[in-house]
N, C-alpha and C positions, 0 to 999 in steps of 0.2 A: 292496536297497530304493532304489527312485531316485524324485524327485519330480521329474523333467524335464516328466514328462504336461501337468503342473498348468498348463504355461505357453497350452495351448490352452483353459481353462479362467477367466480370469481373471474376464469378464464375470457368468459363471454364479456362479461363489461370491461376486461381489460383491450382486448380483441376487436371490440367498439370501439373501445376509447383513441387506441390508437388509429382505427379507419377515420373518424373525427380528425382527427392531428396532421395525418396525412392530406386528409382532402383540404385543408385549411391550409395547410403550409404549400401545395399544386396551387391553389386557385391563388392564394395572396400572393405568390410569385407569379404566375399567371395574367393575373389582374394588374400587375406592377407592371409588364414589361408591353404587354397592348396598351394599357395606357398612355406609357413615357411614347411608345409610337405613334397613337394618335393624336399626341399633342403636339409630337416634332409636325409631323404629319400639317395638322391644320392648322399650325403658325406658318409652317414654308409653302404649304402645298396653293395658296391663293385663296382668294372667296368660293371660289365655285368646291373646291373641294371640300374646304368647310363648313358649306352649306352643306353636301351632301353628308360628309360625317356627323357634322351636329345633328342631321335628322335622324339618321340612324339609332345615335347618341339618344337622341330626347325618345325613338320607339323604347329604345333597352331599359330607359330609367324611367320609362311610362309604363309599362307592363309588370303582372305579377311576375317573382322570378322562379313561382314556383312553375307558371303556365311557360316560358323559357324553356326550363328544364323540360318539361315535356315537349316541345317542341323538338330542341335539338334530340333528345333519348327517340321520338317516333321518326324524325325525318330519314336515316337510314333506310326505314322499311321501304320508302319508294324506290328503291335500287335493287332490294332483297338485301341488308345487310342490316345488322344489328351494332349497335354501340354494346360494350361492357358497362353495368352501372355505374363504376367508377368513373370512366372516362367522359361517358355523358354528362354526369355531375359535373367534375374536373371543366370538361369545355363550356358549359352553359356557365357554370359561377366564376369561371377566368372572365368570359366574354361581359357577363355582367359587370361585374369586379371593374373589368376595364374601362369601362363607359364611365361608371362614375370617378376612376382613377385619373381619367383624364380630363374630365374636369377638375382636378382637387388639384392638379398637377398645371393647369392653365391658369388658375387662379392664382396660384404661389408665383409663377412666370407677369402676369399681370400687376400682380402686387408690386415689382420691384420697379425703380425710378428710371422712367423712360430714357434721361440721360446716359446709363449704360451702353443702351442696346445703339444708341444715336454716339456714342464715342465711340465705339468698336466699328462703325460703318464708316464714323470721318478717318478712321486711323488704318483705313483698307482691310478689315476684317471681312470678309463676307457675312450673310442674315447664319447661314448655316452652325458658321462658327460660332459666331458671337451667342447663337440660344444652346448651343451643343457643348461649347466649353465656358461659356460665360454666366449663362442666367441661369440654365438648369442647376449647375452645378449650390448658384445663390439661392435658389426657388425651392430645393428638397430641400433643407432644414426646415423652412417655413411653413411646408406642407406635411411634413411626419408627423406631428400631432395629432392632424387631420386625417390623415391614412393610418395611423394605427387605432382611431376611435373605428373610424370605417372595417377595419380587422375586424376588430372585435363584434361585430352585425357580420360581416362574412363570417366567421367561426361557426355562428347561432344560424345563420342562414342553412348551412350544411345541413341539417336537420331532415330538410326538406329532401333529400335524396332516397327517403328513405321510401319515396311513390315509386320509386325506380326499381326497387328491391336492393339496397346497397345496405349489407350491416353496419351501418353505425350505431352513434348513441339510439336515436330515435326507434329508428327497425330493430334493435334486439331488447330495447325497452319494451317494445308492443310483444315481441313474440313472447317473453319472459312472464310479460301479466296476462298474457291469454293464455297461458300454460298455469302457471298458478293464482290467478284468481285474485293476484295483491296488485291492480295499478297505482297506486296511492305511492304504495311504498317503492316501488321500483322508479317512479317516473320523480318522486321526492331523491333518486339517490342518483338520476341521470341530471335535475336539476340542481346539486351541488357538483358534479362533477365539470357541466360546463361553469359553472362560474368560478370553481378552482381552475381553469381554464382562462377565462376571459376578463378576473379581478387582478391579478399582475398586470395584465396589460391595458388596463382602465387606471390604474395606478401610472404606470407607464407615461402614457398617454398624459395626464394631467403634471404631471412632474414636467415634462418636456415644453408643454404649454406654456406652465407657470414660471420655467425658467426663461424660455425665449418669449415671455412680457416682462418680465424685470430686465435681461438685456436690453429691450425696447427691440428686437427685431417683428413684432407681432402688436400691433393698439386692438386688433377688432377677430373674430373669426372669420376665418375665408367663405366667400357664398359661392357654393357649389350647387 
């Protein structure tokens, strides 16, 4: 096993590295803000409306995300127009991202003591305020744990772009060992590169946990 190759290589797997980073930092912003919408959304919008989003909700986290991604990257063609890879990536892994965000973001809203949301409506607050400046505001801390473990599977998810033709880690790993003949070694130095990626914030994640259990704001994991 030799990684001498690697050294004509440096520019490309930095050039990955950062399309990786980008497409993770779009989607995890992405995935945060249709989320927080569709939880505002199906606490205020009634039953009817959150039946229809939760079904929606349950297709997105029912399906593979890599058949997603191909979905939204083909649907263009029926118009005559083409997405950019990135973009397709970008919109298919927000839209996933969000589905499961706004469960992670309902649950944290749920978790909190009914009494709140029932003093803010006797004390003339309306439903709006009271979850817009009241409980969301209590709800994220409780849920960051859980959204930044979820990160860290979106990061590794990004992978999959690479059916699209998007150079990332994945797609300039494959082109790299069909050109020289080493997968071993190259797909070994794309697997330390995400986990020097995705191990701070596994760290992250657990630190944040384990401190909001000794505060007592957290007894159990959220079920999303």
């Amino acid at each position: 096993m030799s990684f001498t190759f690697l050294s004509a290589y440096p520019q490309v797997m930095w050039q990955a590295t950062l399309v990786t980073l980008e497409l993770s930092v779009v989607t995890s912003l992405g995935g945060l803000v249709l989320g927080l919408l569709v939880a505002v959304v199906r606490t205020l919008g009634g039953r009817v409306v959150s039946a229809v989003l939760g079904l929606m909700i349950d297709f997105i986290r029912g399906t593979p995300v890599l058949v997603q991604l191909l979905i939204w990257y083909l649907a263009p063609t029926l118009i005559g127009a083409n997405w950019l890879p990135f973009t397709a990536a970008g919109v298919a892994l927000s839209v996933n991202a969000g589905a499961f965000m706004s469960e992670i973001i309902r649950a944290g809203i749920r978790s909190l003591p009914i009494g709140q949301h029932e003093a803010a409506l006797a004390v003339g607050l309306s439903r709006s305020y009271s979850l817009l400046a009241i409980e969301i505001p209590q709800a994220m801390p409780l849920v960051l744990p859980a959204m930044v473990s979820f990160v860290i599977g979106l990061i590794k998810d990004t992978s999959i772009a690479y059916v699209v033709g998007l150079h990332e880690l994945l797609r300039s790993a494959q082109l790299v060992a069909d050109y020289e003949r080493r997968p071993l070694e190259i797909y070994l130095v794309i697997g330390v590169i995400y986990f020097a990626i995705c191990f701070p914030l596994s760290r992250i994640a657990a630190i944040l946990e384990n401190r909001m259990r000794r505060a007592g704001n957290i007894q159990v994991r959220l079920s999303i």
